[in-house]
C-alpha atoms as one frame of an Amber mdcrd trajectory, in Angstrom:
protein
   0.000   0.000   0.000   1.689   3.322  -1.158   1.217   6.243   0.565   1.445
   8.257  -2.238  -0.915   8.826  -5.087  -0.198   7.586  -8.720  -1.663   8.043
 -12.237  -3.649   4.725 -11.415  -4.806   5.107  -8.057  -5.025   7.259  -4.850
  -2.866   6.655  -1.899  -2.904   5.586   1.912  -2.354   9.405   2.177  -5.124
  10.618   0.068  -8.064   8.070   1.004  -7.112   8.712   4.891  -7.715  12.294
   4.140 -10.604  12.052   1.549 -12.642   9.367   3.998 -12.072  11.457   7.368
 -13.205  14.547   5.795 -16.660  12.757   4.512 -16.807  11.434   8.412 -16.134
  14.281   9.905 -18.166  15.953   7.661 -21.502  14.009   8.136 -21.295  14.182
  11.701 -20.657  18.244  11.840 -24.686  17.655   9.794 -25.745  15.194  12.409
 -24.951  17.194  15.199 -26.272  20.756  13.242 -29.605  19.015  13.712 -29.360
  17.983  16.625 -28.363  21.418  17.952 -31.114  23.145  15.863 -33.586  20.934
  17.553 -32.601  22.000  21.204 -33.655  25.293  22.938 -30.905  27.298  24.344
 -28.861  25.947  27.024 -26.128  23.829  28.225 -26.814  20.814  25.824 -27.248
  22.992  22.788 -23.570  24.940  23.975 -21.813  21.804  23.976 -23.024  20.339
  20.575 -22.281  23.672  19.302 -18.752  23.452  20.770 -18.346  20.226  19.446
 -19.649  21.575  15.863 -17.029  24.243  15.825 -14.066  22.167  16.793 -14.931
  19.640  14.281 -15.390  22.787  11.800 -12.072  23.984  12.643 -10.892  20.195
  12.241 -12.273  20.061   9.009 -10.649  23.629   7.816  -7.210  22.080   8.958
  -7.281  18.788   7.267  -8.655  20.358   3.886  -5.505  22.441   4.107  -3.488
  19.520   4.142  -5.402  17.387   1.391  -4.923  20.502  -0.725  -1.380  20.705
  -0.245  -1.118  16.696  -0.243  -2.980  16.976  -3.731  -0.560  19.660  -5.143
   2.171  17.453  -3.745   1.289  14.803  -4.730  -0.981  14.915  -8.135  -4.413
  12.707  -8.316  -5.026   9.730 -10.886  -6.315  10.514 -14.328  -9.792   9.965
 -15.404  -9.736   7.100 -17.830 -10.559   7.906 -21.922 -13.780   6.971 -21.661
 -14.743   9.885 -19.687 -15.870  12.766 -22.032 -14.790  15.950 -21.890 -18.020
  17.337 -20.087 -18.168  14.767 -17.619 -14.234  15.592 -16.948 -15.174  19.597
 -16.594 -17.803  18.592 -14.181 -15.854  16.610 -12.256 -12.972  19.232 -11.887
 -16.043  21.838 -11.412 -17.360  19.630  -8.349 -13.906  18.673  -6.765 -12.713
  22.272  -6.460 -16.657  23.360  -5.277 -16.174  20.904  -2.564 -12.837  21.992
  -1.528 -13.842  25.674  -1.486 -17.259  25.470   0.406 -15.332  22.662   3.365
 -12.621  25.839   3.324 -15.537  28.647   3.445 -18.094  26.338   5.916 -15.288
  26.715   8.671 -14.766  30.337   8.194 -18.265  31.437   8.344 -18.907  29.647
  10.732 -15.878  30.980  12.376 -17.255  34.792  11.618 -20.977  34.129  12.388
 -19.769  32.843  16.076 -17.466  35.467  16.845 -20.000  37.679  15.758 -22.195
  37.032  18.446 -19.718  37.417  21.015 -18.912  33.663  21.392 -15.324  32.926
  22.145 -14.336  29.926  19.797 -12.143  27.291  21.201 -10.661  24.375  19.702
 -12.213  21.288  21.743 -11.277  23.952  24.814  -7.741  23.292  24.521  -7.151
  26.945  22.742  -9.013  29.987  21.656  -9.162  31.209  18.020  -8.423  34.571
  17.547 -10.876  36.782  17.156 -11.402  37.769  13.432 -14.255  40.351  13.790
 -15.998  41.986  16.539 -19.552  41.631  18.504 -21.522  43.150  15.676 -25.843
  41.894  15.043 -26.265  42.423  11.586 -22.852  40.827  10.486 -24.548  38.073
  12.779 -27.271  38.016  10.396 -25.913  38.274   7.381 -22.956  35.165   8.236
 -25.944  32.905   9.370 -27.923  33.502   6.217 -24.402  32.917   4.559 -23.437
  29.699   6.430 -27.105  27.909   5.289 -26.317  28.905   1.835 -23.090  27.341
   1.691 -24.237  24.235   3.323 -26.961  23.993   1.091 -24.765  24.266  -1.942
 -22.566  22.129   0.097 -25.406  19.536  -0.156 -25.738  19.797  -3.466 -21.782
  19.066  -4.236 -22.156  16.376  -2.478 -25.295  14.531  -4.076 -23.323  15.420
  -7.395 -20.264  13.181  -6.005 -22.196  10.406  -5.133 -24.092  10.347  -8.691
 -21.052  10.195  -9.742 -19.183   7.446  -7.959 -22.520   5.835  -8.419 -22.306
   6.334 -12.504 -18.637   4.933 -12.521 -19.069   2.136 -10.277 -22.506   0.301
 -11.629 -22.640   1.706 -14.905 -19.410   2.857 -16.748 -17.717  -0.021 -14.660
 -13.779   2.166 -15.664 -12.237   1.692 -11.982 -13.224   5.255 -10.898 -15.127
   4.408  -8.206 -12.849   1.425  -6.566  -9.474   4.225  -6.403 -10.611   5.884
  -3.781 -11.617   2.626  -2.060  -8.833   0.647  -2.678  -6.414   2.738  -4.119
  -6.196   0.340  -7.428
């Protein structure tokens, strides 16, 4: 098992990445609705604790999958895979990376702007990046559904198509990030 990525195949590196991100990622939405569902107090605090630390988790690892990627390159879609499907693709991939990069940071901007002190698990604070201020408040919470929401959207379109290369084109696309073959 390679740790590095190849021309045929993503690696150790890359899927580690790639598959704690998507974990990470559906529990920050399972514990979103959890939070919305509570009323304010000390249960609804610490999901929303948990949600930003796992925010700022995500932020960090993206970082590093970006560089990793840069590093490192990413297989190449076989011929078979039109030109339109390959745009889309690209399109989707660097959606994805920009809204798990923007999530974090508006969420970031829509806590601080309420006054809440942002810690990391509440091992360290995060600098403040703006101010106490309501209507940034509103405006970063109208912002933050949006992205998700787009973010939701990416994400059905990546599972279409894994789904498309795995039980109908049959190419291998679907198995690299699996098994890195």
């Amino acid at each position: 098992m390679s740790l590095n990525s190849t021309m045929r195949g993503y690696g150790a590196m890359a899927r580690l990445l790639h598959w704690g991100v998507a974990l990470l990622v559906a529990t920050q939405i399972v514990i979103a609705l959890r939070a919305w569902k509570l009323p304010l107090g000390n249960d609804k605090f610490a999901l929303l604790l948990q949600h930003r630390s796992l925010g700022l988790t995500i932020f960090t690892l993206i970082v590093i999958r970006l560089g990793w990627r840069w590093a490192n390159g990413v297989p190449t879609l076989p011929d078979s895979v039109g030109a339109a499907a390959r745009a889309l693709a690209r399109f989707n991939q660097y959606l994805l990376y920009a809204l798990l990069l923007l999530l974090p940071l508006s969420g970031l901007i829509m806590s601080q702007s309420a006054g809440t002190v942002v810690s990391w698990f509440g091992l360290f604070n995060i600098p403040n990046l703006v101010a106490a201020d309501e209507a940034l408040l509103t405006q970063m919470k109208l912002v933050h559904l949006l992205l998700n929401t787009v973010l939701f959207a990416g994400i059905a379109l990546l599972r279409v198509g894994a789904l498309r290369h795995w039980l109908w084109l049959k190419d291998g696309v679907f198995q690299r990030m699996l098994t890195g073959r």
